[in-house]
VMD Tcl script that draws the C-alpha trace (Angstrom):
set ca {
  {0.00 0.00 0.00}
  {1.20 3.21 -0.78}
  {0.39 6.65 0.66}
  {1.35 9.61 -0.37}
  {2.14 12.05 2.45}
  {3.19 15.66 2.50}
  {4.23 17.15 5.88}
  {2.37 20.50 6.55}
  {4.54 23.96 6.76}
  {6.52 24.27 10.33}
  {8.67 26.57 11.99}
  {12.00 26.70 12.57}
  {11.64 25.51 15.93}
  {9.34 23.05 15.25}
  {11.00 21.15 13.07}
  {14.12 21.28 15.25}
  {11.94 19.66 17.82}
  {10.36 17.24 15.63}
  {13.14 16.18 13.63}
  {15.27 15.91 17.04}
  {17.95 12.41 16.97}
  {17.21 12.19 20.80}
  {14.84 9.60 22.20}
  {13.33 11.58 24.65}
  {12.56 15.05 23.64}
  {11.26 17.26 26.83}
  {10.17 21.02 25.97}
  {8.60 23.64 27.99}
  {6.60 25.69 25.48}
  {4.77 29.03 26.00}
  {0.83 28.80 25.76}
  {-0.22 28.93 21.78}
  {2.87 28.48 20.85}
  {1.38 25.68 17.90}
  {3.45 22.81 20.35}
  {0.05 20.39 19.97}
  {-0.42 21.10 16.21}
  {3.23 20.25 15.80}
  {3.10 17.01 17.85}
  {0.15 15.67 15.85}
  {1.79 16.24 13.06}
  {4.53 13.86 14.43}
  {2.35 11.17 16.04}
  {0.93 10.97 12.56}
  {4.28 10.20 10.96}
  {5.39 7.69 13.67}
  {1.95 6.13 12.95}
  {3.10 5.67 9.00}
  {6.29 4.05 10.08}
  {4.53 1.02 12.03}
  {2.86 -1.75 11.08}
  {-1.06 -3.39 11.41}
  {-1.50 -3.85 15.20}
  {0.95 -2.12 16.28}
  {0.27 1.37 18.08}
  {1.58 4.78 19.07}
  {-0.32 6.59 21.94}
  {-1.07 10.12 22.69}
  {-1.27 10.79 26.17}
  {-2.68 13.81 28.35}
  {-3.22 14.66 31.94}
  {-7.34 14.23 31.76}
  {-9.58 12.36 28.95}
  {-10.94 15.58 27.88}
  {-7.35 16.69 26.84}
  {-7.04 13.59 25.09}
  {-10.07 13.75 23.38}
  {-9.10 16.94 21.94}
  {-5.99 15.79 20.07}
  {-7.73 12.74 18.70}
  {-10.69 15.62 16.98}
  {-7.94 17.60 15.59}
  {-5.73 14.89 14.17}
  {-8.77 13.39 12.59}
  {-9.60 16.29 11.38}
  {-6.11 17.64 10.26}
  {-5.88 14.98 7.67}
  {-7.59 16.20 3.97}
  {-8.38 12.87 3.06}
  {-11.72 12.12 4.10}
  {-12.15 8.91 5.76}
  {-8.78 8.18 6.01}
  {-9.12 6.98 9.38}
  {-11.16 4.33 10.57}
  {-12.43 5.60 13.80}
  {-13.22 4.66 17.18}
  {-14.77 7.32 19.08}
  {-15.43 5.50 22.03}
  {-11.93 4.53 22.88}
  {-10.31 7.40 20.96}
  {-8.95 4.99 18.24}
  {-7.76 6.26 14.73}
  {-6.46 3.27 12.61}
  {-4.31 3.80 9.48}
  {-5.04 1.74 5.95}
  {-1.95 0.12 7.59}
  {-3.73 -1.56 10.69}
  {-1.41 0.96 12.36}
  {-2.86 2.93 15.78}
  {-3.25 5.54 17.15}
  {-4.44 5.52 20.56}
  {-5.13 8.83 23.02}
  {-5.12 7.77 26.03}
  {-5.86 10.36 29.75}
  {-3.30 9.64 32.20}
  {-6.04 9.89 35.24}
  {-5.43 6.48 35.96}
  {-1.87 5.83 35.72}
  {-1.89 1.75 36.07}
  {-3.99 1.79 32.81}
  {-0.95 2.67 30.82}
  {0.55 -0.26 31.88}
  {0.62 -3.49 29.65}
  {0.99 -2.57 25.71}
  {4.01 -2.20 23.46}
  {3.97 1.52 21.95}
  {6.15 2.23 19.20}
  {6.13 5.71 19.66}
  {4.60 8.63 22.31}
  {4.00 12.33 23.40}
  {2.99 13.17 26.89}
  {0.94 16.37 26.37}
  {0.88 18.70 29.08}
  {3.69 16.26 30.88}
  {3.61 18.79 34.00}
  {0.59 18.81 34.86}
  {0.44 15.19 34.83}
  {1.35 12.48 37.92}
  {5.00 11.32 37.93}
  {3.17 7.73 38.12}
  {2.19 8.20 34.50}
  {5.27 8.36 33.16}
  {6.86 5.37 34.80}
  {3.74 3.90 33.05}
  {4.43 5.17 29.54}
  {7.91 5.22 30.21}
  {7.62 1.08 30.67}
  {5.35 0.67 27.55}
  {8.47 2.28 25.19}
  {10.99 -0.29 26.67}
  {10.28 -3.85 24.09}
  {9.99 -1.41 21.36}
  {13.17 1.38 22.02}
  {9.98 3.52 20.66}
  {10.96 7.10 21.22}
  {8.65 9.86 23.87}
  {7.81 13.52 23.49}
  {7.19 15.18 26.52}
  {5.35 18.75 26.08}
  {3.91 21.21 28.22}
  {4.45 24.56 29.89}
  {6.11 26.22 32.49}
  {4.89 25.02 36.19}
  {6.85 25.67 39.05}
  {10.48 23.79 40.00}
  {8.93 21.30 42.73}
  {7.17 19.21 39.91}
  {8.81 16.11 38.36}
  {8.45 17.56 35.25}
  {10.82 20.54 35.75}
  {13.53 18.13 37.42}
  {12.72 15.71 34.21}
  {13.84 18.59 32.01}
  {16.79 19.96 34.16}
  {18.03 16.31 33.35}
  {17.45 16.46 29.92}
  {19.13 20.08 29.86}
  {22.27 18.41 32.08}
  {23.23 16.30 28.97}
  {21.20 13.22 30.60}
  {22.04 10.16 27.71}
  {18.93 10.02 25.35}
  {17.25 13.23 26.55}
  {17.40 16.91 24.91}
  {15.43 19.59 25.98}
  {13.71 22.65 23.97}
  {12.12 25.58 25.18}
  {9.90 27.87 23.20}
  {8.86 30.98 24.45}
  {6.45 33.34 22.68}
  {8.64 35.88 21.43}
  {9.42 32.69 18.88}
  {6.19 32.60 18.09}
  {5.84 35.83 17.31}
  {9.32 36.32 15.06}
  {7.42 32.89 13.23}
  {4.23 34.67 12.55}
  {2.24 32.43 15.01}
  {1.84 34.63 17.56}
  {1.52 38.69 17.31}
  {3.49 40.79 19.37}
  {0.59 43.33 20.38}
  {-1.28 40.14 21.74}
  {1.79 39.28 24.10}
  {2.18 42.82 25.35}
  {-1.23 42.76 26.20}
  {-0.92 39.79 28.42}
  {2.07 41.50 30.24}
  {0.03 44.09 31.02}
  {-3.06 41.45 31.96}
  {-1.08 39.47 33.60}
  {0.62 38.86 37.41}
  {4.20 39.57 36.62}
  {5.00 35.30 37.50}
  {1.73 34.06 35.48}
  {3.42 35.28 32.45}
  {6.72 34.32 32.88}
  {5.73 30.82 33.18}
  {2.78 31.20 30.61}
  {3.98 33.28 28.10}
  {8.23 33.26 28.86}
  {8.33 29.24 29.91}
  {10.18 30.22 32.59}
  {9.04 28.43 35.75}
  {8.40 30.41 38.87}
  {9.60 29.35 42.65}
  {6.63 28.84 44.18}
  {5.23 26.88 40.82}
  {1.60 28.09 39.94}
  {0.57 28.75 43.12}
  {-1.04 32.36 43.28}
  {-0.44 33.27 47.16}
  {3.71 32.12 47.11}
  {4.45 29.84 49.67}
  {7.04 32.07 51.80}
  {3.73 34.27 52.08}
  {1.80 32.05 53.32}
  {4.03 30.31 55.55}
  {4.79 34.07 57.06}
  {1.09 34.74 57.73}
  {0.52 31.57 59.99}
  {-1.37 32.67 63.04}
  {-2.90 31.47 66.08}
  {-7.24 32.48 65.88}
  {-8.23 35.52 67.18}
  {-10.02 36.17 70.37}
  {-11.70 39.56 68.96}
  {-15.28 39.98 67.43}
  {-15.98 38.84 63.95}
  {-16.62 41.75 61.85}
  {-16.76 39.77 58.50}
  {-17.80 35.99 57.28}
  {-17.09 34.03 54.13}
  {-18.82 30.51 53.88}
  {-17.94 27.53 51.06}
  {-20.89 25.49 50.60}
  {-20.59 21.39 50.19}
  {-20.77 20.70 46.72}
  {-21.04 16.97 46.24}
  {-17.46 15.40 48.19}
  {-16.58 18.54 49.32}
  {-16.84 20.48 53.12}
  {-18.92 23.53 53.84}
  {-16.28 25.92 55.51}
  {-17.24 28.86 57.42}
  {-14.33 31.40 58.15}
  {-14.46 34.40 60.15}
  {-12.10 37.35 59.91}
  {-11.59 40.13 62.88}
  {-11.06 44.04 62.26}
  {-7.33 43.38 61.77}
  {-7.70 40.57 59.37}
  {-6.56 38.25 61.76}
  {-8.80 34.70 61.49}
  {-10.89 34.71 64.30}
  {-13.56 31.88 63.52}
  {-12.92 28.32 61.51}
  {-15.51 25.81 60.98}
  {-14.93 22.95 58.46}
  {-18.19 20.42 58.26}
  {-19.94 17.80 55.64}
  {-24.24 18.03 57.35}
  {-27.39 18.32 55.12}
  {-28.92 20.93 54.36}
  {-31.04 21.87 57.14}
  {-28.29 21.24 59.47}
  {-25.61 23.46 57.07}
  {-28.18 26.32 57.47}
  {-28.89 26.01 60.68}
  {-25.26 26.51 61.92}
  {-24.85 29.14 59.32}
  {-27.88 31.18 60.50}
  {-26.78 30.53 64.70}
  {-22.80 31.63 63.33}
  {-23.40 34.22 61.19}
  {-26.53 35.92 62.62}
  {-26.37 40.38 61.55}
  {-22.51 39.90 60.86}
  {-21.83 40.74 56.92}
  {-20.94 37.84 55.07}
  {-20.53 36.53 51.79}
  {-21.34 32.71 50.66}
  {-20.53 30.87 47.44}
  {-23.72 30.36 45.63}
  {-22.28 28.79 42.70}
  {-23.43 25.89 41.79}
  {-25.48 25.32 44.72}
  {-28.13 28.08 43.71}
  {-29.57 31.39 45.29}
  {-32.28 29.32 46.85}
  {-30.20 28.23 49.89}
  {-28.60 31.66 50.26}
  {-31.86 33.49 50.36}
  {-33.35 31.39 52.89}
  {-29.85 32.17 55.25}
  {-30.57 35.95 54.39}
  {-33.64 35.22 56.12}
  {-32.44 35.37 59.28}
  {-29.45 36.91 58.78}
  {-29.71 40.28 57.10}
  {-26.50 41.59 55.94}
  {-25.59 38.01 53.55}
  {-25.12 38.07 50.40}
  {-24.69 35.29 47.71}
  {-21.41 35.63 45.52}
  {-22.35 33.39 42.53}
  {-19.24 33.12 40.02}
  {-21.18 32.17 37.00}
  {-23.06 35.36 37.10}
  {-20.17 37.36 36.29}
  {-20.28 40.32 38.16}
  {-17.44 38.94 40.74}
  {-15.19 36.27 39.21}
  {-13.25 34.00 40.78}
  {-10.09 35.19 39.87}
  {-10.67 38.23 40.80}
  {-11.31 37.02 44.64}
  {-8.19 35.27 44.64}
  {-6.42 37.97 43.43}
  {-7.55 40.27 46.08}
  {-6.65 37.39 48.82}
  {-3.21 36.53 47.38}
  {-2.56 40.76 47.06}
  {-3.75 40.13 51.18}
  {-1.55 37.12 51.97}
  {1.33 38.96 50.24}
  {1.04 42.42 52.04}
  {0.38 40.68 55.58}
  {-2.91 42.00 56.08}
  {-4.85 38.82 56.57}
  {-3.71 35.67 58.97}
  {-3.68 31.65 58.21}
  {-4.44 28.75 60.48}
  {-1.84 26.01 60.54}
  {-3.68 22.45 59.32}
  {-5.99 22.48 56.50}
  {-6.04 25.90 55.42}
  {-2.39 26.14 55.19}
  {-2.47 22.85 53.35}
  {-5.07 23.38 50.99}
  {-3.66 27.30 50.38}
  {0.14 26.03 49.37}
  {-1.40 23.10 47.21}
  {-4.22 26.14 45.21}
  {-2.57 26.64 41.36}
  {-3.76 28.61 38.63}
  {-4.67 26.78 34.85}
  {-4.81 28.67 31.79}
  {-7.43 27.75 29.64}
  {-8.21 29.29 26.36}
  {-7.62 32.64 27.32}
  {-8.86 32.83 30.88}
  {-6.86 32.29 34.40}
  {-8.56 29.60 36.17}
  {-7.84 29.32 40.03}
  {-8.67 25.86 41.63}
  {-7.14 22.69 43.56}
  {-5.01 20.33 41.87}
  {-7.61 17.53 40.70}
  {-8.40 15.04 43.39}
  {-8.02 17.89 46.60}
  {-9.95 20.52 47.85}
  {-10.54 24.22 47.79}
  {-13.13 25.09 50.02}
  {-11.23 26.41 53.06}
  {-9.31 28.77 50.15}
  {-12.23 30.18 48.68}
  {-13.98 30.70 52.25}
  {-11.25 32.67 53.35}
  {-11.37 34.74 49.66}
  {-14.74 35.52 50.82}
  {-14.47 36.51 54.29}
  {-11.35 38.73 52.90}
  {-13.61 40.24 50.40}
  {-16.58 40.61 52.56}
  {-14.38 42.55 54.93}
  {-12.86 45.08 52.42}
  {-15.93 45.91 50.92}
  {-17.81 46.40 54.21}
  {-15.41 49.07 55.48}
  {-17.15 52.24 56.63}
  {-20.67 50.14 56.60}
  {-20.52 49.94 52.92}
  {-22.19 46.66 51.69}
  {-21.34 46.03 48.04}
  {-24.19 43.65 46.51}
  {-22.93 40.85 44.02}
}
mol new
graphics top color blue
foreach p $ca { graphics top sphere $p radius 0.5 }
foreach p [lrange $ca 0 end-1] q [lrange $ca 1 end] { graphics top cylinder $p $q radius 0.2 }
display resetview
């Protein structure tokens, strides 16, 4: 059978990092940087090489990642039908029998087991180190060769110490970083869209975003030395401000009261129904301002706390008018000047563990998959409610 291929166009650096001798290729990239495109396009040629049964994998941090590349390379070809596909199990097979497979590295012992010929890690950093043993392990029969691709994230993941190897002369690694000034001087990015983003942007979001340059603290918003210098015993004076998480499915309804220093004066961390959430709420809270999360779990359950407690207002996300990102901007901007304490235990925990994702265009703030927020975003609250009750001024969301 033959098949007549024709690689698309590539930049410089693209190519270099395609067309790379090493086995293992690990590159930081900046965000839009055309890394994915580029790695298709080499999945795809690995695929021609190899023969009916045998496979190549593409594999990303979550299935929806992975589901992503397998759309685009099925669509990236101009042959129609050239694939026969499998959408269930994100399958594309070649007129060859060869496979491609995309596989989500959630589960890390379901890597284990098959001979792949070839790979690329997507997003390698954001990933679990137990994933790569796994893929790692599936390239040894074959000597198959392993992209690893993904940006910037902090120098206390195994990714960044993977690619400090690679850059150390390690035998059979090389590493490649692309930041998106390249991208611009290749016409893929503009310049006026990367200034913008400076100016957007927290100084150490778009180094590591935009620079692929990773930051101490990693993606973590609040940085850790802040945090860790904020620790605090609670406060014995009055609550002047609340902010309350409420349980969403697994998670803990927190409840986190801040004095008039912005020292933390109250902590409650619970899992109760509803009646019993909002009957604790309403005995806590009572005419002290305070601002809950009503995203997700409706204005319903909010409305019935302002019932009995007058001055609480629901701070729902998906409305818009207050974003998340711009609460935990206003609490790291807190945590950084000093102005607001932190309990040692689970709030410290899940505070040094928070991260920021960036996701077509937007900052998302949230725990690492798997751990929880809810102790972050109550304290966000209680923050906010506090600054914008000074002077009596209630600010409705």
């Amino acid at each position: 059978m033959q098949i007549h291929y024709k690689r698309p166009s590539l930049t410089s650096y693209q190519i270099k990092l395609l067309d790379s001798p090493a086995r293992f290729t690990v590159c930081e990239a900046a965000t839009k940087c055309g890394k994915t495109a580029s790695h298709i396009i080499w999945l795809f040629e690995e695929a021609l090489k190899v023969k009916a049964g045998q496979s190549v994998w593409w594999v990303a941090p979550v299935y929806g990642q992975a589901e992503i590349a397998f759309k685009r390379m099925r669509n990236q070809v101009t042959v129609r039908d050239f694939f026969k596909t499998n959408e269930s199990k994100l399958v594309l097979t070649l007129p060859t029998g060869a496979e491609i497979h995309f596989k989500s590295a959630e589960k890390p012992d379901n890597l284990y087991g098959d001979d792949v010929y070839a790979a690329v890690f997507d997003e390698f950093t954001r990933a679990r180190e137990e994933a790569w043993y796994a893929l790692r392990s599936t390239l040894t029969a074959t000597g198959g060769k392993c992209k690893l691709i993904g940006n910037a994230k902090g120098k206390k993941n195994w990714g960044y110490k993977l690619g400090v190897k690679a850059k150390n002369g390690e035998s059979g690694y090389e590493y490649h970083k692309i930041t998106a000034y390249d991208a611009a001087a290749e016409g893929i990015l503009s310049l006026d869209e990367i200034e913008q983003a400076k100016r957007d942007l927290p100084e150490w979001i778009f180094n590591e975003l935009y620079l692929a340059e990773p930051s101490e603290d990693g993606s973590n918003p609040f940085g850790l030395k802040a945090i860790r210098a904020n620790i605090r015993e609670i406060s014995k004076e009055p609550t002047v401000a609340y902010g309350v998480d409420l349980a969403k499915y697994s998670d803990w309804t927190v409840i986190t009261g801040l004095d008039k220093s912005g020292r933390v004066s109250y902590f409650d961390r619970f899992q109760l129904d509803w009646a019993q959430t909002k009957a604790r709420m309403m005995s806590v809270v009572g005419k002290t301002a305070a601002h809950i999360d009503s995203t997700g779990v409706g204005d319903p359950i909010v409305e019935d706390i302002a019932r009995k407690c007058p001055r609480v207002i629901g701070v729902n996300y998906a409305a818009g008018v207050r974003t998340k990102q711009q609460l935990m901007e206003g609490l790291a901007t807190a945590i950084n000047s000093g102005e607001i304490s932190i309990l040692a235990g689970v709030m410290q925990d899940e505070l040094e563990g928070f991260e920021f994702i960036y996701n077509q265009g937007r900052v998302k703030f949230s725990a690492p998959d798997g751990s929880h927020d809810d102790c972050v975003n109550s304290l966000a609250l209680a923050w906010d409610c506090k600054v914008n009750n000074r002077n009596g001024i209630w600010a409705a969301y």
